[in-house]
N, C-alpha and C positions, 0 to 999 in steps of 0.2 A: 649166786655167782660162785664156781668153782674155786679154790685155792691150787696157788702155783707154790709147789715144795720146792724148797732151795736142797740144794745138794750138802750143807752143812746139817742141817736138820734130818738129814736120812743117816746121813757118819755118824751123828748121834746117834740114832735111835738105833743102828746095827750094833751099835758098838756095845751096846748092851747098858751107855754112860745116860741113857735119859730116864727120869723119872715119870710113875706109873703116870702123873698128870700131864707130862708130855706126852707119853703114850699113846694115851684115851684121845688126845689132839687130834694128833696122828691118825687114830683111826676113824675117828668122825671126820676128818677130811676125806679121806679114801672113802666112807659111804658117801660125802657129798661129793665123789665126782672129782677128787683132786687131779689136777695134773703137774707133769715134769718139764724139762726142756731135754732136746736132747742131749743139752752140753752135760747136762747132769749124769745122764746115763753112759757117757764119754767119760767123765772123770771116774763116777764109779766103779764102771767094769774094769776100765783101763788101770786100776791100781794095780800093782805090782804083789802086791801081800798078801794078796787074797789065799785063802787055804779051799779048797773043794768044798768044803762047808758054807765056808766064809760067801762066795762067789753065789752059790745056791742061791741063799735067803736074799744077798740082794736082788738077783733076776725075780726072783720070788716077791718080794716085793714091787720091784719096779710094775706087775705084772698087774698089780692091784690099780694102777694109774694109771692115767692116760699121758703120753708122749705128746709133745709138739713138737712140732720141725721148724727149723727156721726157715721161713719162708723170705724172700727180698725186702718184702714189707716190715717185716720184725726185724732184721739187719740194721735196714734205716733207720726204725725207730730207737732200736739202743743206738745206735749212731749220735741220732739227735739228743736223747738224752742225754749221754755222758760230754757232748760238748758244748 
């Protein structure tokens, strides 16, 4: 089963603040197929601080994972969940 990366877990690891055993995590999800949400790729790119470098390595990253879209069904489903 694929791993879903939170968007906390990437601000880390960009940030240069995660240790090498986070890392390695990190990348053995990405060979198993990890994927994102969109909202993640929303919050990331959308930061405001980004430096051209900065901005790079994340789309560069992102690039290694697979995207999911919310689809209707996924909407409802965190719906249901969080109430």
């Amino acid at each position: 089963m694929p791993y879903l990366i939170d968007t906390n877990l990437l601000i880390y690891a960009l940030s240069g603040n995660a240790s090498a055993a986070v890392l390695s995590q990190i990348d053995s999800a990405i060979a198993d197929n990890a994927h994102f949400s969109v909202i993640t790729r929303m919050e990331l790119l959308g930061w405001s601080g980004h430096t051209p470098d900065s901005r790079r390595a994340t789309e560069a990253l992102l690039m290694q994972l697979t995207e999911i879209s919310l689809t209707p069904a996924i909407v409802e489903a965190v719906i249901a969940i969080r109430t």
